[in-house]
N, C-alpha and C positions, 0 to 999 in steps of 0.2 A: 237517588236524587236528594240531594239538600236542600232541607227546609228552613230558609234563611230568611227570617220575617220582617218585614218592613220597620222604618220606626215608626212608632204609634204615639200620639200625643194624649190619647184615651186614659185615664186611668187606670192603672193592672186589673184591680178589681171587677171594675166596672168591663172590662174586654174579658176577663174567663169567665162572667156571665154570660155574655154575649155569646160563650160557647156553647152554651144549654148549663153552665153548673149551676144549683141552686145560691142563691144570693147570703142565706143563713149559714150553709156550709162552708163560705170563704173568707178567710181574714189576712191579714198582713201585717208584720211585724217588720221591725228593726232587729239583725242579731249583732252585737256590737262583737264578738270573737270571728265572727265571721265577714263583718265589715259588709253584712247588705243585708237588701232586704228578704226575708221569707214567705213565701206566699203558701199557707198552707188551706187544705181542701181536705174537710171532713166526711167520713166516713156517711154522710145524710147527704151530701151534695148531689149525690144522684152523676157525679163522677164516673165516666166509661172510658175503657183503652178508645175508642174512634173518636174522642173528643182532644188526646194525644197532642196533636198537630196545633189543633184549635189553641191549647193550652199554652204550649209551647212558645206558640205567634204573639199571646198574648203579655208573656211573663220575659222570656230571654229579648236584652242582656240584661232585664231591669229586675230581677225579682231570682233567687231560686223557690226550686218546686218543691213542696213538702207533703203528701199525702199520709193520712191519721189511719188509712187503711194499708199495712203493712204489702200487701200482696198486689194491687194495685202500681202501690207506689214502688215494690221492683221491678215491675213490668213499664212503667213512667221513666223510671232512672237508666233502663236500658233501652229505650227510645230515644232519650236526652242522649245520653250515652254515643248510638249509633252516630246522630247528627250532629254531636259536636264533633266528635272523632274524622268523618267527613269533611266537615268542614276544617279542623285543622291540617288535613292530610291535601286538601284543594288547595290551602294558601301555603303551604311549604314545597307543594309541587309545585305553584303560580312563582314561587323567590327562586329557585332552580331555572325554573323557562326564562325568567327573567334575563338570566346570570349565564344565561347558553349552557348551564352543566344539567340539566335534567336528563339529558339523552344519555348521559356517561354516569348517571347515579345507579350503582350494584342492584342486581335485583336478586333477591332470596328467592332459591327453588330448593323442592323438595329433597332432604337427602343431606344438602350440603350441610358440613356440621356449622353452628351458630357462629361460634367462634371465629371461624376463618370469612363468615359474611360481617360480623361486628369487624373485623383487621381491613377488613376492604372497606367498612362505612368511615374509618380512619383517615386509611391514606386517601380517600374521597374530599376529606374533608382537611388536609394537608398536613397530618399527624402520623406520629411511627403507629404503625400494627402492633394493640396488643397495650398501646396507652391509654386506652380513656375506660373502654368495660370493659367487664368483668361479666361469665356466664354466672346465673345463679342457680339455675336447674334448667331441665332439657326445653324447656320452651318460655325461659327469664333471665331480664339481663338488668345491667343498673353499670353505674358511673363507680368507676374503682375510687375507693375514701379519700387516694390522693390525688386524684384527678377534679375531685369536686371542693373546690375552692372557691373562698371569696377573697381577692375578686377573682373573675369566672376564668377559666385557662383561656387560652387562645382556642379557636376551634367548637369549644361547647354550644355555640349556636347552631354551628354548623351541623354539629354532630345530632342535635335535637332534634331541628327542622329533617336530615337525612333519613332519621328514624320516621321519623310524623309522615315523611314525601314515599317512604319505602312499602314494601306491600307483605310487611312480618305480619300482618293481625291475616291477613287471608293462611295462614300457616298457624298461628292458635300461637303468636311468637309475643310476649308480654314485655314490655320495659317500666321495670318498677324503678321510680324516683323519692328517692331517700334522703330530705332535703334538711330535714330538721336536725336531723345529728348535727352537720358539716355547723348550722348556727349556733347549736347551742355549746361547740366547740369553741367556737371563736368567742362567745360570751365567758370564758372560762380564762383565754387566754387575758 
């Protein structure tokens, strides 16, 4: 289930108290590289995984989470993790149903090699097999360097959302997005 939290007019702060964290342990920054806010929870907050959800409700879309106790905060970021991932894989399936092609979008099963399911999420998406990724290792894949341009080829949304709508993570199946070269390419040109 996805945990999609209402909007809140409360203050960040003032709502992950409300969660049980201690009031001393929470602060909130501005990260200007990062372009938002940070909401970090220290190591005295008295901060627990069952508090999770609560934190979460509190903070997304208005704050990321930072936790000062490293061990914690991996168990927090693969919570975030799961539920965002969910929820973008609900709204790219929802643009599919829309668009009457969900019923016809490739489903990866076990066995079949990556590649020939990436050549199907292609021509799904109205592109030759074999144009847009590239495999990177047996369960990783990414956009070929000349497929990833600005401005975006034709097809790349389609291709993204197909990824996001498809059911590779129930298979341990990774798409790494490699964004920053393709810019600071173009800044060279």
């Amino acid at each position: 289930m996805i945990d999609l939290p209402p909007p809140s007019n409360v203050p960040i702060i003032e709502a992950v108290v409300s969660c049980g964290v201690s009031r001393s342990g929470v602060s909130l920054r501005y990260e200007e590289l990062l372009q938002s806010d940070v909401l970090s929870i220290a190591a005295s907050s008295g901060a627990t995984d069952e508090m999770f959800k609560c934190i979460r409700s509190a903070a997304w879309p208005r704050a990321m989470v930072g936790f000062e106790e490293p061990e914690i905060g991996a168990r927090y970021q693969a919570y975030d993790n799961a539920q965002s991932g969910a929820l973008i894989k609900a709204m790219a399936q929802e643009k599919f149903r829309k668009a009457g092609k969900l019923d016809t979008l490739p489903i990866y099963s076990a066995g079949r090699p990556l590649s020939e399911y990436l050549n199907s999420l292609e021509a799904f998406c109205g592109l030759d097999p074999g144009s847009a990724f590239e495999v990177m290792g047996p369960g990783s894949f990414t956009y070929k360097r000349d497929f990833l341009t600005i401005p975006v080829q034709p097809g790349a949304e389609c291709l993204t959302d197909a990824v996001m709508a498809s059911n590779l993570e129930e298979f341990g199946m990774r798409f790494g997005f490699i964004g920053n070269e393709a810019v600071e390419e173009r800044k060279e040109d």
